[in-house]
Phi, psi and omega in degrees: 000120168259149136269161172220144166223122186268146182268157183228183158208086173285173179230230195254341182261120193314281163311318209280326172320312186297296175317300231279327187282335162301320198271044064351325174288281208291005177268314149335325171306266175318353150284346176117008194302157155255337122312085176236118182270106170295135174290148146312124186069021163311344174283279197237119182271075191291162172328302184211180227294313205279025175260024152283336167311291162323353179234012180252171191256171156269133188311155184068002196202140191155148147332288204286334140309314201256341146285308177305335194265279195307333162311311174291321215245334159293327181246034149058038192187110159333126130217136169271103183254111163042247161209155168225162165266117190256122188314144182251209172264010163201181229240021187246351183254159123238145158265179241219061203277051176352119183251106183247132185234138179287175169273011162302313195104351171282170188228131227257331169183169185214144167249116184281108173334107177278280199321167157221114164331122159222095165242172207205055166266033175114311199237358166247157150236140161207154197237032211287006141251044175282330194256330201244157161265110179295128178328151174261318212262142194269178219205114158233147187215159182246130195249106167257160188240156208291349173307354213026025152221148169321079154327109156271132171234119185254152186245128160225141181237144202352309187285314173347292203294024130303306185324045188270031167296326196274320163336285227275002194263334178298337168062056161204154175320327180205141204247122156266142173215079154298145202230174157214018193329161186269160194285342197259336176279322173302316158299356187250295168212035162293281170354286195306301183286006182276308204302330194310318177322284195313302204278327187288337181212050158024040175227158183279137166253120165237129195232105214247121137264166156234167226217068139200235168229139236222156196308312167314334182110334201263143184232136204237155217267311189094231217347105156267158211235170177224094200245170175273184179293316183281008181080023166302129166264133182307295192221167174176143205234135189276293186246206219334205182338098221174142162263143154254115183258099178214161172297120177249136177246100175325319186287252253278004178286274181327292172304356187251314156310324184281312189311288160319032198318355205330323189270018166238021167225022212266145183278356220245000000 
């Protein structure tokens, strides 16, 4: 089954955002992806935290649903688009939702950002929840692929991926993480902590960031990435715009698992 995980350097306009992910969508398409993975925040990199309160939808209905839905369903392709902002539960939150859409056009699930980012060295701050309300629950769907056989795909998003209780708790084959990581964490530890994802639950990882310096000022590390099960990286893109294509093979699954029962050995 190929994938892709597309880099964005979204900005403060909603449409232009939309644009720049169609054409990304259909060049993933036309390469064969059956997959195509959206960074966090592919709509809006806003001026500030609250204009995501301004963009946001009420579930099932919105511009930014309903691109994701025609898209899916115009290019023949799974997408876990990113994250959009979904009305919460008062009117100062939104949450920080992953959409994973069929080639129906339907929408096959959805995840709420549990973790929310918080750092502080002196000279960043970020805060994500003065704005988004957080998720409870972990989020999987089965993607079959023209390959025959059945994906389990667990859904996560960028600060997640300190967590790994919440992997192991996803059980599945293929891990998503859409991101926006920051340039001083992401040089520190994005790489690392994907392949470990990847080696801890003997699973293939795709992981779609953004990767540049962005309207706001704010600058994201970038390289999205593509790992095997054995923490091999597939593909990989340093900056700006860019599809990463690479194959997940029910066989290198299978086989990594058997050398490796490792997930037939946890006491917990």
């Amino acid at each position: 089954m190929q994938v892709a995980a597309l880099q964005m350097v979204s900005g403060a306009s909603v449409q232009g955002n939309l644009d720049a992910a169609r054409l990304l969508l259909e060049s993933a398409a036309a390469q064969g992806a059956e997959l195509a993975v959206l960074p966090e925040y592919f709509c809006l990199m806003g001026l500030k935290e609250t204009d995501k309160l301004g963009a946001q939808e009420s579930p099932g209905q919105g511009p930014i649903q309903d691109f994701l839905a025609d898209s899916a369903r115009k290019f023949k392709v799974w997408i876990a688009g990113g994250t959009v902002p979904l009305r919460a539960g008062d009117e100062q939150h939104v949450r920080n939702s992953s959409l994973v859409y069929a080639p129906t056009g339907q929408c096959a699930a959805r995840y709420d950002k549990i973790h929310l980012f918080r750092f502080d060295n002196g000279q960043e701050q970020y805060d994500e929840s003065r704005v988004i309300e957080r998720g409870a629950a972990p989020v999987t769907f089965d993607l079959p692929s023209v390959d025959g056989h059945i994906y389990r795909v667990g859904l996560s998003i960028c600060y997640d991926l300190r967590f790994p209780e919440l992997y192991r708790a996803l059980k599945a084959d293929l891990l998503v993480v859409p991101s926006a990581f920051t340039v001083t964490t992401g040089r520190a530890h994005w790489e690392v902590l994907l392949r470990a994802r990847a080696i801890e639950n003997l699973a293939y990882v795709v992981a779609a960031a953004q990767g540049g310096e962005h309207e706001n000022g704010r600058r994201t590390w970038g390289q999205s990435l593509i790992a095997d099960p054995w923490g091999e990286i597939v593909a990989q893109h340093a900056q700006g715009p860019a599809v990463v294509l690479g194959e997940v093979l029910a066989s290198r699954l299978q086989a990594v698992r058997q050398q490796l029962p490792a997930l037939n050995h946890g006491v917990l």
